[in-house]
FIKOLDREN-240788 format. One record per residue: x, y, z of N, C-alpha, C in turn; residue in three letters; residue number from 1. Coordinates in steps of 0.05 Angstrom, whole numbers, plus 5000, padded with zeros to 4 digits. Layout:
<pt><n_x>X</n_x><n_y>Y</n_y><n_z>Z</n_z><ca_x>X</ca_x><ca_y>Y</ca_y><ca_z>Z</ca_z><c_x>X</c_x><c_y>Y</c_y><c_z>Z</c_z><resn>ALA</resn><resi>NUM</resi></pt>
...
This chain:
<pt><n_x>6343</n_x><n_y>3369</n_y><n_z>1569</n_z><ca_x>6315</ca_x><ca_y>3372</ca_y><ca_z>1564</ca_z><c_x>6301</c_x><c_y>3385</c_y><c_z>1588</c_z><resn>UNK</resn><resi>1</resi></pt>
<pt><n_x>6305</n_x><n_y>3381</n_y><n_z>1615</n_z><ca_x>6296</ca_x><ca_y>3396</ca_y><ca_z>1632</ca_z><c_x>6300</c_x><c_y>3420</c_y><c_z>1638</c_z><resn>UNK</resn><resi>2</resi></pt>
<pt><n_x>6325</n_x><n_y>3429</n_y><n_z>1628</n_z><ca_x>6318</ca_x><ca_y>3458</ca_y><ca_z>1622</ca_z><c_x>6300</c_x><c_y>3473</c_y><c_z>1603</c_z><resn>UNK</resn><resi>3</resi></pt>
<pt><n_x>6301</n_x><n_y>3457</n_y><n_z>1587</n_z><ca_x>6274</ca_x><ca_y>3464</ca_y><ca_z>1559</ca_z><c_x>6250</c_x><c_y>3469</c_y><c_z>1576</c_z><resn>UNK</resn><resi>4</resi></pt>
<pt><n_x>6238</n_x><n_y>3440</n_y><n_z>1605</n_z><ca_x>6216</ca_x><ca_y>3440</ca_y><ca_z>1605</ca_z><c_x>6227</c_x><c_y>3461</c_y><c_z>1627</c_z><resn>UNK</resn><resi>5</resi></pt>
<pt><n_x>6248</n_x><n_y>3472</n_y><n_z>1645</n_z><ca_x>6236</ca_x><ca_y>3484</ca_y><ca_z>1665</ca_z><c_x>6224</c_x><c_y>3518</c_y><c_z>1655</c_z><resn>UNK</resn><resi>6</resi></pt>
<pt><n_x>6240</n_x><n_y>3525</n_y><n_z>1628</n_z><ca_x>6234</ca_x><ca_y>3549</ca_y><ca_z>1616</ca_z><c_x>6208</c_x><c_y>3548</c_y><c_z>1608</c_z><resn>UNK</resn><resi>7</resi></pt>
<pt><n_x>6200</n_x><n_y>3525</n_y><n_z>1595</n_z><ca_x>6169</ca_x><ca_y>3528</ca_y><ca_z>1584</ca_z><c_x>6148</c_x><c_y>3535</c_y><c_z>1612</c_z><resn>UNK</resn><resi>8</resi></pt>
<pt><n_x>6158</n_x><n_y>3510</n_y><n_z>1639</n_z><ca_x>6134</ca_x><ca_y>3520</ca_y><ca_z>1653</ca_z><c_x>6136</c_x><c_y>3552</c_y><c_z>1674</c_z><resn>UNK</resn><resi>9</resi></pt>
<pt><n_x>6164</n_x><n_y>3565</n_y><n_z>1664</n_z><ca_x>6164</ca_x><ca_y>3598</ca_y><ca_z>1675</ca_z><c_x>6147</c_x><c_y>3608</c_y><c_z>1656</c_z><resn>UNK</resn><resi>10</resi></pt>
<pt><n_x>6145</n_x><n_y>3602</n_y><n_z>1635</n_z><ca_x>6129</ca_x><ca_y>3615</ca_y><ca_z>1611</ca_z><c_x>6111</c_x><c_y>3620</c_y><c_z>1609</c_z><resn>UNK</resn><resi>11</resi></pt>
<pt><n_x>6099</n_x><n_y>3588</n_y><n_z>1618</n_z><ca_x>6059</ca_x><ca_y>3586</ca_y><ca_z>1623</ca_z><c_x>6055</c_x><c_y>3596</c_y><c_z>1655</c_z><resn>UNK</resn><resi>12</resi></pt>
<pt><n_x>6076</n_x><n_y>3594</n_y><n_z>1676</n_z><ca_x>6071</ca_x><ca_y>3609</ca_y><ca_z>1697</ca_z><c_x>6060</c_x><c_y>3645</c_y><c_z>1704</c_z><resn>UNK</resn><resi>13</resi></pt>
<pt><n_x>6074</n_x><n_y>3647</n_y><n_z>1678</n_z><ca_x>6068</ca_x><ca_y>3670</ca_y><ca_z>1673</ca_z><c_x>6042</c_x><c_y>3681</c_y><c_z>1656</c_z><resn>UNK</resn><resi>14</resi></pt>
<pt><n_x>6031</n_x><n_y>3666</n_y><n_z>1639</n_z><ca_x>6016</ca_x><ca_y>3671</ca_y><ca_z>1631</ca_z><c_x>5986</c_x><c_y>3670</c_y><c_z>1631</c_z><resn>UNK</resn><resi>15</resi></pt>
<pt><n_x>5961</n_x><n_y>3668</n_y><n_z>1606</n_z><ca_x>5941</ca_x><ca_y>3675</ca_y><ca_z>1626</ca_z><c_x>5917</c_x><c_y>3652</c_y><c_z>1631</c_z><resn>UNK</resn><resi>16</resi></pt>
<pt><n_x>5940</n_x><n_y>3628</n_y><n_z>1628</n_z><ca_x>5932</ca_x><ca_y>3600</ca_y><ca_z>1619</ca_z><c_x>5941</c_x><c_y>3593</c_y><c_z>1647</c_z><resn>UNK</resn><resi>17</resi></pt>
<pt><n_x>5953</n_x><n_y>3599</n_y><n_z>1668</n_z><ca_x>5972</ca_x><ca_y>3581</ca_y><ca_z>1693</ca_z><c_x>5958</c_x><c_y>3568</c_y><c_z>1702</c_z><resn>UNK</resn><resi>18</resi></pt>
<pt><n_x>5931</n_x><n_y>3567</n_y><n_z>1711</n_z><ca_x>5912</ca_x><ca_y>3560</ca_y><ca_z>1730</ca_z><c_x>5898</c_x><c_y>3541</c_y><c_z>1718</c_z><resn>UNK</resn><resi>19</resi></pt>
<pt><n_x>5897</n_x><n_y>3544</n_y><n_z>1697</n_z><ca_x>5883</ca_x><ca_y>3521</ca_y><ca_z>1673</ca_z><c_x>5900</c_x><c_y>3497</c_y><c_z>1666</c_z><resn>UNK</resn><resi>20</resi></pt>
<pt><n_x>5928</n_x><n_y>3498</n_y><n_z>1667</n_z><ca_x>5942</ca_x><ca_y>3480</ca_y><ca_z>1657</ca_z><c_x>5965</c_x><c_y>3457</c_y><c_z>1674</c_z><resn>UNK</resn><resi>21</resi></pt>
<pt><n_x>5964</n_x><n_y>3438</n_y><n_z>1675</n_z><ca_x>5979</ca_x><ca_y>3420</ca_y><ca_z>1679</ca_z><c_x>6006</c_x><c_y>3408</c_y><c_z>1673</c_z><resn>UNK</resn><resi>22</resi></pt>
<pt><n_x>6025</n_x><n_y>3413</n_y><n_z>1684</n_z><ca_x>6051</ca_x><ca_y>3396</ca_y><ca_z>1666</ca_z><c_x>6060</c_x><c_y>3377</c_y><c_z>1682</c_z><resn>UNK</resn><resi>23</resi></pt>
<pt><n_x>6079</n_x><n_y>3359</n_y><n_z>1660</n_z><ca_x>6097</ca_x><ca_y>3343</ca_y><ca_z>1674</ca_z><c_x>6116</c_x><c_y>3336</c_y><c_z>1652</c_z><resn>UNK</resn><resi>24</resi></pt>
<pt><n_x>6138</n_x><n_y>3322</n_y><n_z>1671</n_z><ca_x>6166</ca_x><ca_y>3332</ca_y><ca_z>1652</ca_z><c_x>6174</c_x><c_y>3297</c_y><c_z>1662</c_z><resn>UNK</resn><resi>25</resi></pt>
<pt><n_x>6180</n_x><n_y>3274</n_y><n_z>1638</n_z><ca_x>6188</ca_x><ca_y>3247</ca_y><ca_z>1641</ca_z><c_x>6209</c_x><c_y>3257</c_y><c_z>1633</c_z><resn>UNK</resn><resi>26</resi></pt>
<pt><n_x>6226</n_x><n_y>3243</n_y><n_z>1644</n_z><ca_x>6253</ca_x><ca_y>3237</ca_y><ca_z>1637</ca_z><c_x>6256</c_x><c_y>3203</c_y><c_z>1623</c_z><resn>UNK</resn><resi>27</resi></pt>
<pt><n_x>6261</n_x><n_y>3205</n_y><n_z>1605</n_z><ca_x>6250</ca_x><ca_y>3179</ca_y><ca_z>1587</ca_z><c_x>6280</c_x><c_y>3162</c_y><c_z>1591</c_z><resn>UNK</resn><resi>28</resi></pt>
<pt><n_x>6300</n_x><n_y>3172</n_y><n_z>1597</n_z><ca_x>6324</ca_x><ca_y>3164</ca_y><ca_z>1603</ca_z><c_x>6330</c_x><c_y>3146</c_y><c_z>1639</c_z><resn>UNK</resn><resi>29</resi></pt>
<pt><n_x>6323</n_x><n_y>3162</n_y><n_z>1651</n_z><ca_x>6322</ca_x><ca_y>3163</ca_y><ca_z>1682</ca_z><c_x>6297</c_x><c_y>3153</c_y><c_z>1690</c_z><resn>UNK</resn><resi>30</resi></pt>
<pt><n_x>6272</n_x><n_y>3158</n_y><n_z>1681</n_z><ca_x>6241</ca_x><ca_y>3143</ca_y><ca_z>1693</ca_z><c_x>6234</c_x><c_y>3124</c_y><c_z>1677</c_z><resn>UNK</resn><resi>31</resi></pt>
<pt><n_x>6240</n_x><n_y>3126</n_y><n_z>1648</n_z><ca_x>6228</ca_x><ca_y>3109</ca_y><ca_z>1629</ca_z><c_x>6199</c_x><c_y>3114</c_y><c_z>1618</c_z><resn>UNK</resn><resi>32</resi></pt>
<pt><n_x>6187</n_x><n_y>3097</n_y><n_z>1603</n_z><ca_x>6161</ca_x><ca_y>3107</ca_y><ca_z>1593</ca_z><c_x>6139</c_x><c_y>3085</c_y><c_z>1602</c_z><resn>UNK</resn><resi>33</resi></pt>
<pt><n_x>6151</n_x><n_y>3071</n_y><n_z>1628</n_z><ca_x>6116</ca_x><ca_y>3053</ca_y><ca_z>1630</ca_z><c_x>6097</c_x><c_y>3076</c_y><c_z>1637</c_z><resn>UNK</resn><resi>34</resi></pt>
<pt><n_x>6074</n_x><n_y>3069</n_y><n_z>1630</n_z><ca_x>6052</ca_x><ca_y>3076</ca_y><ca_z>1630</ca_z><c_x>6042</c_x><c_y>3101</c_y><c_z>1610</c_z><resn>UNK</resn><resi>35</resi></pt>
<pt><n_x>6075</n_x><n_y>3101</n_y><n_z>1596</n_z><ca_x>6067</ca_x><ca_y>3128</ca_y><ca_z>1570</ca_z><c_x>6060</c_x><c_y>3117</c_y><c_z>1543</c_z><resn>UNK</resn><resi>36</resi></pt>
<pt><n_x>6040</n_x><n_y>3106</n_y><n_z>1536</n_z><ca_x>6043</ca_x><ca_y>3083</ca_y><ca_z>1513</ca_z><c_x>6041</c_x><c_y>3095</c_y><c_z>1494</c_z><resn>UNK</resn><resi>37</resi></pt>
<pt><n_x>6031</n_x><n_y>3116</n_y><n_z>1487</n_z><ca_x>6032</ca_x><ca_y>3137</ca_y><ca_z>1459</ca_z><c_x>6060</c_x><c_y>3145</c_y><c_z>1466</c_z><resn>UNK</resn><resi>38</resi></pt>
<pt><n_x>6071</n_x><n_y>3166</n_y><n_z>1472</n_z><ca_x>6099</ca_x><ca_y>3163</ca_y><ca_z>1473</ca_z><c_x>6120</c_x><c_y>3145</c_y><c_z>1466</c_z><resn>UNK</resn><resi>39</resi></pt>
<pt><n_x>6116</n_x><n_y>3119</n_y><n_z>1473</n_z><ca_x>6138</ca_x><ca_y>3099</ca_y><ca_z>1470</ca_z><c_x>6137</c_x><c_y>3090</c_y><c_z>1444</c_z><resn>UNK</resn><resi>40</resi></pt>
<pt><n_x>6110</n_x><n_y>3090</n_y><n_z>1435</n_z><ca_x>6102</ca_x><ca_y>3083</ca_y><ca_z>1398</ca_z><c_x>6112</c_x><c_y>3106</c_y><c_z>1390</c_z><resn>UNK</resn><resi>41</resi></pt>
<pt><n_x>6115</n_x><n_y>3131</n_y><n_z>1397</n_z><ca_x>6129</ca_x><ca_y>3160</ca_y><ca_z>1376</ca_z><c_x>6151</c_x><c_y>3150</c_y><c_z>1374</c_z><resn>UNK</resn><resi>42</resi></pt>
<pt><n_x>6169</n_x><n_y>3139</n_y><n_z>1394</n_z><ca_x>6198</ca_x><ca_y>3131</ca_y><ca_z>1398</ca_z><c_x>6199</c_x><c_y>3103</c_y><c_z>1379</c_z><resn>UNK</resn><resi>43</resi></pt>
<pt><n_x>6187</n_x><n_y>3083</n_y><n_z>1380</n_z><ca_x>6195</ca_x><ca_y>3060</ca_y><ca_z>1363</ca_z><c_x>6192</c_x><c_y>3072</c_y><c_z>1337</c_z><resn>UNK</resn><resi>44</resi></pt>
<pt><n_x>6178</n_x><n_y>3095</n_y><n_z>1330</n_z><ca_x>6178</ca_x><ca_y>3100</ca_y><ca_z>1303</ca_z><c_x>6188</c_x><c_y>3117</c_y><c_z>1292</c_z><resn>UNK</resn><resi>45</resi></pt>
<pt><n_x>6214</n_x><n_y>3127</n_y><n_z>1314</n_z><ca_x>6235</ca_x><ca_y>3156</ca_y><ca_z>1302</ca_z><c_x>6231</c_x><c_y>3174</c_y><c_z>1303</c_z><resn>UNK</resn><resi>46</resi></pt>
<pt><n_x>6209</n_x><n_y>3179</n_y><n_z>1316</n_z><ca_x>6204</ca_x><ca_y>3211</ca_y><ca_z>1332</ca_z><c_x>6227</c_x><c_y>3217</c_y><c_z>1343</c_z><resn>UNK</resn><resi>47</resi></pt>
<pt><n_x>6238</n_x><n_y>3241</n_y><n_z>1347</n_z><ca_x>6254</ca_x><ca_y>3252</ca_y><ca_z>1361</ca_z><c_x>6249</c_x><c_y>3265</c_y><c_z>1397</c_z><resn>UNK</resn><resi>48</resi></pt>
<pt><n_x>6266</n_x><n_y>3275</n_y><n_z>1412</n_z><ca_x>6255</ca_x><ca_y>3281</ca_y><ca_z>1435</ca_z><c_x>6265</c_x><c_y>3306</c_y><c_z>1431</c_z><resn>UNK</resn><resi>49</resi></pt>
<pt><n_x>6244</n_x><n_y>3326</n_y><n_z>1444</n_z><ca_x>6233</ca_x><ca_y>3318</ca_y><ca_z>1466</ca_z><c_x>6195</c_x><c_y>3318</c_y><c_z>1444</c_z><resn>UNK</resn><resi>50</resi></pt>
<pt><n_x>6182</n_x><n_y>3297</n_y><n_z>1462</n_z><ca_x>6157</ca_x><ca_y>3292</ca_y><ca_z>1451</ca_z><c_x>6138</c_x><c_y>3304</c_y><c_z>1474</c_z><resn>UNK</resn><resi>51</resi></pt>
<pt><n_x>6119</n_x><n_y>3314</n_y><n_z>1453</n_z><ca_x>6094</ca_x><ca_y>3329</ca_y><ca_z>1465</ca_z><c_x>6075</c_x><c_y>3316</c_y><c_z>1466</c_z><resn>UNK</resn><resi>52</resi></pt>
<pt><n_x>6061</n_x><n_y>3318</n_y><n_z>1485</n_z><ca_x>6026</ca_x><ca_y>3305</ca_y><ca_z>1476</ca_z><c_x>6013</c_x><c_y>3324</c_y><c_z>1499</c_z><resn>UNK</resn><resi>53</resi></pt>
<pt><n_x>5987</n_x><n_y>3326</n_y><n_z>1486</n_z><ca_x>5981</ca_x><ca_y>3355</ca_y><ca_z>1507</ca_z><c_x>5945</c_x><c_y>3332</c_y><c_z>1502</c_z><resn>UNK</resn><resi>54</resi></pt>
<pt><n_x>5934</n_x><n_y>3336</n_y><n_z>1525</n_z><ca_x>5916</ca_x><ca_y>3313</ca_y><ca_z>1540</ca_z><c_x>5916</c_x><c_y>3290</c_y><c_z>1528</c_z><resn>UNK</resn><resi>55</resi></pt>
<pt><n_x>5944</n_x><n_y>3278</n_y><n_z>1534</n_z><ca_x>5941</ca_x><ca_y>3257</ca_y><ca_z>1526</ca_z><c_x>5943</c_x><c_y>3242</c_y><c_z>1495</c_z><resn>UNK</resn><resi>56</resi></pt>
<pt><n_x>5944</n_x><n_y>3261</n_y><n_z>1484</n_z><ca_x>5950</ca_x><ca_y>3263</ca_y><ca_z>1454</ca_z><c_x>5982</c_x><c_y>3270</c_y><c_z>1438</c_z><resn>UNK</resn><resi>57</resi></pt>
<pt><n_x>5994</n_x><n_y>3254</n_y><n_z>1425</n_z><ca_x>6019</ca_x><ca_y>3269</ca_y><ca_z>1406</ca_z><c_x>6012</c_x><c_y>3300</c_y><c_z>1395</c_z><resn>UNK</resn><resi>58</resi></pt>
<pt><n_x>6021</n_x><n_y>3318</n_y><n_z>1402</n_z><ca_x>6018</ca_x><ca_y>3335</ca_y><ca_z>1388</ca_z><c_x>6058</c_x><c_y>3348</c_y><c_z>1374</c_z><resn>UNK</resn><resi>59</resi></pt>
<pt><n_x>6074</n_x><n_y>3352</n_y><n_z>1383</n_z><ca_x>6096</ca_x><ca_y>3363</ca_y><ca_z>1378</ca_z><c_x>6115</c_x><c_y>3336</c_y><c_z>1382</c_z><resn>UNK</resn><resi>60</resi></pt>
<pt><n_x>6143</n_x><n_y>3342</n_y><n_z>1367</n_z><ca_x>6160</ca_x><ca_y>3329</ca_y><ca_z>1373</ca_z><c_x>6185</c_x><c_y>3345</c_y><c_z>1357</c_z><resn>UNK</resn><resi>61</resi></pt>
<pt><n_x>6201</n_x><n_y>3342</n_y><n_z>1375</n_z><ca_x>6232</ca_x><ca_y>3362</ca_y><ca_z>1371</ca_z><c_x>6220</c_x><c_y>3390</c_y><c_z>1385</c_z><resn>UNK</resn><resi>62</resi></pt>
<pt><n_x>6244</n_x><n_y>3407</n_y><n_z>1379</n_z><ca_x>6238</ca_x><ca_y>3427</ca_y><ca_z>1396</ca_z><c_x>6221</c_x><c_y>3442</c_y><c_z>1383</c_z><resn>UNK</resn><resi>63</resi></pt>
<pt><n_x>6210</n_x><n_y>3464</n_y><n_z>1395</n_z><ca_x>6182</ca_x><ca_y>3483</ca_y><ca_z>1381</ca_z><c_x>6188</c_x><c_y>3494</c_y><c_z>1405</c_z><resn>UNK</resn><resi>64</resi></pt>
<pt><n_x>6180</n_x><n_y>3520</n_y><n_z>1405</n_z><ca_x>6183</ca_x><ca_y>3560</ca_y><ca_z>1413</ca_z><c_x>6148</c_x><c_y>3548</c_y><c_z>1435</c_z><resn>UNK</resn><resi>65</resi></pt>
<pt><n_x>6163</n_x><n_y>3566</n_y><n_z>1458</n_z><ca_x>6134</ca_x><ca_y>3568</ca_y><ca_z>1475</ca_z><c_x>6118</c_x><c_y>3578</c_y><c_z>1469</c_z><resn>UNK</resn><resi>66</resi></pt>
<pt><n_x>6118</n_x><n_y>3601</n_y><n_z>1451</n_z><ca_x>6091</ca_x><ca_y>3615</ca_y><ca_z>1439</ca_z><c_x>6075</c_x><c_y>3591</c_y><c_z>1429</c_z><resn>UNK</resn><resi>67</resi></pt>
<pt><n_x>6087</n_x><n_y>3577</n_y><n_z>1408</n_z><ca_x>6070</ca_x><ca_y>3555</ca_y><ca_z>1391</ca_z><c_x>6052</c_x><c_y>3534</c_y><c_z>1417</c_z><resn>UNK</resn><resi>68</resi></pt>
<pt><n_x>6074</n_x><n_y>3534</n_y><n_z>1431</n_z><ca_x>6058</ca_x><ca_y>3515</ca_y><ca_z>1462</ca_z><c_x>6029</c_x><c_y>3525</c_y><c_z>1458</c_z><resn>UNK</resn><resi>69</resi></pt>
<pt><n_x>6033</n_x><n_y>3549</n_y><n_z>1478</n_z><ca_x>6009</ca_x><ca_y>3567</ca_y><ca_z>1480</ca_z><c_x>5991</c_x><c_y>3566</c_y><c_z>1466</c_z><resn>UNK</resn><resi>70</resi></pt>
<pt><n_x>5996</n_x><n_y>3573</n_y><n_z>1442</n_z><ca_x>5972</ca_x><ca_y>3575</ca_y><ca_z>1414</ca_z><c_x>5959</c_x><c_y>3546</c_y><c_z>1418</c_z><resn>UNK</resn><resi>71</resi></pt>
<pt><n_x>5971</n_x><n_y>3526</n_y><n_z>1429</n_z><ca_x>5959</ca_x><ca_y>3506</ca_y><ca_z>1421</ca_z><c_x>5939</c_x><c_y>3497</c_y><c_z>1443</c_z><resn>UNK</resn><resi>72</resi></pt>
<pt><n_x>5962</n_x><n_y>3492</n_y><n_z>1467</n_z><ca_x>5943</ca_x><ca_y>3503</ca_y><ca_z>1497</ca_z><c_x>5917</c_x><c_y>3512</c_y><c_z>1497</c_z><resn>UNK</resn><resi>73</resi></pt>
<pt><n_x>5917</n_x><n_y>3536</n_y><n_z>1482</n_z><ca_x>5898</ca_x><ca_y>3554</ca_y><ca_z>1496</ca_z><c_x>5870</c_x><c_y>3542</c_y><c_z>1479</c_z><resn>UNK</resn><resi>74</resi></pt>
<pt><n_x>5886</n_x><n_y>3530</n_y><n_z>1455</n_z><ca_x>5858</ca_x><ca_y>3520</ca_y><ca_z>1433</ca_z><c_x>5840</c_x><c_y>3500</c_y><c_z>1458</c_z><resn>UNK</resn><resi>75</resi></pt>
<pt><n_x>5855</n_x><n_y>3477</n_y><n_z>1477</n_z><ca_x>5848</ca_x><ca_y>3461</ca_y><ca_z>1480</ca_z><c_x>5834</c_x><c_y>3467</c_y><c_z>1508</c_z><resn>UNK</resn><resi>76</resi></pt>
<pt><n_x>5834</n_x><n_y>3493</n_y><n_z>1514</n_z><ca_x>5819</ca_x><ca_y>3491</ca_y><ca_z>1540</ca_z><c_x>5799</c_x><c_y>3512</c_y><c_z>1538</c_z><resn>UNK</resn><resi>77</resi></pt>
């Protein structure tokens, strides 16, 4: 999965959102999910990984194409 996230954040590095946006990449295996509490309810309920939530919100889960990131990104800022 961290290759997933390191390609997504070359993606938005690049693009014309960089300066606007924020990431971070849990390792739900290795860090765990205290303090992710929407997350850990996607997981008790069979969501798959990797899970998205973009401010703080579920938005994606399983994989999805960085364009779709973007499109969604860009709605929210």
């Amino acid at each position: 999965m961290g290759e997933m996230y390191d390609e997504f954040v070359r993606f938005i590095k690049d693009s014309d959102i960089n300066e606007k946006v924020e990431t971070e990449f849990v390792d739900v295996i290795e860090d765990g999910l205290e303090g992710y509490v929407e997350a850990l309810k996607l997981l008790e309920k069979g969501y798959g990984l990797p899970l998205t939530l973009i401010n703080g919100k579920p938005r994606f889960y399983g994989g999805i194409s960085n364009e779709m990131f973007y499109d969604v990104i860009k709605k929210h800022i």
